[in-house]
N, C-alpha and C positions, 0 to 999 in steps of 0.2 A: 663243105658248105656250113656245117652248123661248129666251126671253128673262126669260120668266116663272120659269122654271124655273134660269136661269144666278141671276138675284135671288136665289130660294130656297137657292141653293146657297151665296151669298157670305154669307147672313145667318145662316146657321148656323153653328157653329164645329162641324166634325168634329171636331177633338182632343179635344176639350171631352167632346164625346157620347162617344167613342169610352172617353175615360179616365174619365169616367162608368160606362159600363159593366165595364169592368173592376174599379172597386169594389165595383159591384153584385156582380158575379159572385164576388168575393173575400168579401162580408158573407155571403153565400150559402153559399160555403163555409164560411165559420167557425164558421156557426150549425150545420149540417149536421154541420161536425167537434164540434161542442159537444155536438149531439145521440149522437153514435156514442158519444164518449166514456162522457156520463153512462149508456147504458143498458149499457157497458162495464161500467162501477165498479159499476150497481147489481147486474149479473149478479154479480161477484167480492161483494161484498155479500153477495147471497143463500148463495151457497159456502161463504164463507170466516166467517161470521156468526151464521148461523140453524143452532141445535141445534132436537131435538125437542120442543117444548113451545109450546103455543098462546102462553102470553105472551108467549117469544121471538118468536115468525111475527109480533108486533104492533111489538113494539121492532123487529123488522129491517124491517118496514116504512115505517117512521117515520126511518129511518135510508136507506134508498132515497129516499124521497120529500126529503129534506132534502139529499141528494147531488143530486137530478133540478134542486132549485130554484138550488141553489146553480152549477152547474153551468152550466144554462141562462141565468142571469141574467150570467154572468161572458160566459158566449158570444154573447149578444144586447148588451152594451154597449162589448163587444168588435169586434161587427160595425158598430154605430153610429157609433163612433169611426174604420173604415175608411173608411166614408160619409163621412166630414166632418164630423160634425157634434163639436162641442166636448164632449166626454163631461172635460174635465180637473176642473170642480167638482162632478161627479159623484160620481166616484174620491176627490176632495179630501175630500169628505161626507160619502163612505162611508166613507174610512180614519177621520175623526173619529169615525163614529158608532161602528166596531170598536174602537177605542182607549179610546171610553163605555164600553161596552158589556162590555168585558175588565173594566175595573172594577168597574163596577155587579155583575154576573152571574160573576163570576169564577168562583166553588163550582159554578152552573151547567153553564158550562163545562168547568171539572175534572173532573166525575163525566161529563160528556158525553163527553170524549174519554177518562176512565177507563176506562167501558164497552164501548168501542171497542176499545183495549188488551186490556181481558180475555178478550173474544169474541175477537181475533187471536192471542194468544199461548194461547189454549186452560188457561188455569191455574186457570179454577174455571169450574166447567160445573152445570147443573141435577142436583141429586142429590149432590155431592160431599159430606162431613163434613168440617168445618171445627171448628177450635179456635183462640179468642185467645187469643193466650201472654201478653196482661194479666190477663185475670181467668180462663184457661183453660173458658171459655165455650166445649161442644160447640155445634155446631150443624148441621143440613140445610139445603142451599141448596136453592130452592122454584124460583125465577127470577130470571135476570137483566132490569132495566127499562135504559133510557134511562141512565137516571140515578141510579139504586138497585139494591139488590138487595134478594130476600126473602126470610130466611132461619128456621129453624124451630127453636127449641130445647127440649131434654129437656122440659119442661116447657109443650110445645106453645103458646109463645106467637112469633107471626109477627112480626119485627123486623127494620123496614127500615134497611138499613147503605147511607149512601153509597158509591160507588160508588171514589173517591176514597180511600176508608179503606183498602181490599180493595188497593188498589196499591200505596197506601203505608206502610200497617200492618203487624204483623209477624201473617201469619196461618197455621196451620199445617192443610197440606190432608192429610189421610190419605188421601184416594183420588186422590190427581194421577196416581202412576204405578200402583197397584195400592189395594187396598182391606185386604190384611192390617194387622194392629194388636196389639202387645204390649201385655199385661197385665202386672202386676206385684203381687206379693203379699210383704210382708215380717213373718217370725215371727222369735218369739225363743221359746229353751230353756232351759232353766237349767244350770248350768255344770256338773250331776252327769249331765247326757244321754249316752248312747253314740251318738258323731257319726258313726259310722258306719251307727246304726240310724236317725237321723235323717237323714240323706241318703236310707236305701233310703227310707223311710214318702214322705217330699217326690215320691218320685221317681213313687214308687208312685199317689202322689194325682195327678200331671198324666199318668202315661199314662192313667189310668180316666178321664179327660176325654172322652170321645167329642166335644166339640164343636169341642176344639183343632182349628186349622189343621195337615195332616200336610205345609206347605209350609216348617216351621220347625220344628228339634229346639227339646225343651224345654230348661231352663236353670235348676239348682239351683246356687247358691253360696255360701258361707259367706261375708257379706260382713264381717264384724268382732265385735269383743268389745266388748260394752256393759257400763257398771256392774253390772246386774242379769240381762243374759242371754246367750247365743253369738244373734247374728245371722246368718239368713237369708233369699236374696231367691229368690225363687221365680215364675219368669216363665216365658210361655205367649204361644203366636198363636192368634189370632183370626182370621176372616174379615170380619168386619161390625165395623168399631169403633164404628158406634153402640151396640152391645150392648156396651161395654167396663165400664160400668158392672156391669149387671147378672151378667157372666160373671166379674165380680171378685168378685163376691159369692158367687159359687157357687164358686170356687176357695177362697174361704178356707173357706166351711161346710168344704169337704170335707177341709181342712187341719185343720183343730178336731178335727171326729171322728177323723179316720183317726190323729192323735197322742193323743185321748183312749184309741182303743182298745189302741195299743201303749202305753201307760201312760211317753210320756214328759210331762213336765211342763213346758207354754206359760208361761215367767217372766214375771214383773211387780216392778217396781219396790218395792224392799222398803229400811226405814231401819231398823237396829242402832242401839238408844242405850246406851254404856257408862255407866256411873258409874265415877268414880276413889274410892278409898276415904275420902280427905278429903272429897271432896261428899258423900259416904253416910253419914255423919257426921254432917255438919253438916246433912244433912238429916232424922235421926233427932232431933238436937235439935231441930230448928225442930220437929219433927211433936210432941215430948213438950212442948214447952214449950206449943205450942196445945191442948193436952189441959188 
C-alpha cells in the first residue's frame, strides 16, 4: 500500500496542481472583482443618472444592464486568459470587430455616449425650455432616451433631436440655473412726444403688470432716433419663459392703450415727396398737353 502510494505521489506533479490552483483562485478573484465592480458603476448609475420620469427609470436601466454586460464579459475573459487558455484572437476579434463597428454605428455611438454626458453634467434635464439659436425654436424637453431626446414645441408637436446635436449644437437652456426670462417690447413715438411723459406712461404700463417677476427691476430706455420715430425698449422678467410669447403680447396691448390714452402718438414710417418748381412745371405741361 504505501509503495502504492509513494508511485501515486511521483506521478503526479505537485507544482503543476499546486500553480494550477493558484490560477483558479486568481480567475475566481477576478470575476468576483468584475462582479463588485459592475454593481459598483451600476449603483453610481442609478445616482448620478436617473431623474424623475418613467422614461428616464427605462433608459437608466438599459444603461445599467449594458455596463453589467460589458463589465462581466471583460472580467470573465480576463479570468480565462489567467487560466491559460489563449484568449489573444479573442481580443484580436473583438478589437476588429470595435474598430467595424465605430464605423458602421458611429452616430450610434455618439448619441450613446452623448446622453451619457448630459445626464452627468446635469445641463438639460426633463422639463427644462430650450431654444435653437438657428431658427430660435422654443421648446419643452419631455425625456431624455438612450439616444434621443423628446422634445415639445409651441405648437405641440413631439420632436425627436439626436442626442449628439444637444452637445454639440448651440442650444440656449432658460432654465439651467433658474427659470426667470426677459421680455422685451420695442415702441416708437413721434419726435413731437414729451419724453418725459413717455417714460412716466412706459413705466407706468410694466409696474401694472402683476405677472412681472418682482426678482428683476423693470427697464425703460431710450434706445435711439429712427427716421420716423424716438425709439424705445421696454423690458420686463418673467418667471415661466414658456409664456414669453404670450406675456409679450399682453405687454405691448398694454403699451398701445396706456399711450393711446395719454394722447401720445405711436409713429410709423411716413415719405414727404417735394416737387422742385421746374418738375411742377413741367409737369403742369405734360398734364395740359394730355387734355
Amino acid at each position: 500500500m504505501k509503495e502504492l502510494f509513494e508511485k501515486f505521489i511521483e506521478i503526479i506533479d505537485l507544482k503543476s496542481i499546486e500553480t494550477t490552483g493558484i490560477k483558479v483562485i486568481i480567475a475566481i478573484a477576478v470575476v468576483l472583482l468584475a462582479l463588485w465592480f459592475s454593481r459598483k458603476l451600476q449603483r453610481y448609475i442609478d445616482q448620478h443618472l436617473k431623474h424623475d420620469d418613467f422614461e428616464d427609470e427605462r433608459a437608466v436601466h438599459k444603461y445599467k444592464i449594458t455596463a453589467k454586460i460589458v463589465i462581466m464579459t471583460l472580467g470573465i475573459l480576463f479570468a480565462l486568459h489567467v487560466l491559460g487558455i489563449d484568449m489573444s484572437s479573442v481580443f484580436t476579434g473583438g478589437g476588429m470587430f470595435a474598430v467595424a463597428m465605430a464605423f458602421v454605428a458611429k452616430n450610434i455611438v455618439e448619441n450613446y455616449i452623448s446622453g451619457i454626458l448630459i445626464r452627468l453634467e446635469g445641463s438639460i434635464k426633463p422639463g427644462d425650455v430650450l431654444e435653437s439659436t438657428d431658427d430660435h425654436t422654443m421648446m419643452r424637453v419631455e425625456s431624455i432616451g438612450m439616444s434621443s431626446t423628446i422634445v415639445k414645441t409651441k405648437d405641440e408637436k413631439d420632436v425627436v433631436y439626436p442626442n449628439s446635436e444637444l452637445i454639440q449644437g448651440k442650444i440656449a437652456n432658460y432654465t439651467y440655473s433658474n427659470s426667470l426670462c426677459r421680455i422685451e417690447a420695442e415702441v416708437g413715438v413721434a419726435y413731437s412726444s414729451d419724453l418725459d411723459e413717455v417714460q412716466r406712461v412706459l413705466e407706468s404700463v410694466c409696474a401694472h403688470c402683476d405677472w412681472k417677476s418682482p426678482q428683476h427691476q423693470i427697464s425703460v430706455i431710450l434706445s435711439g432716433f429712427g427716421d420716423s420715430a424716438i425709439n424705445y425698449k421696454v423690458r420686463i422678467w418673467i418667471d415661466d419663459p414658456w409664456l414669453s410669447g404670450a406675456k409679450r403680447a399682453l405687454l405691448n396691448q398694454a403699451i398701445w392703450r396706456e399711450l393711446k390714452d395719454a394722447d401720445i402718438t405711436m409713429a410709423f414710417p411716413q415719405l414727404d415727396v417735394h416737387f422742385d418748381a421746374p418738375l411742377q412745371a413741367q409737369s403742369a405741361v405734360v398734364g395740359t398737353s394730355s387734355e
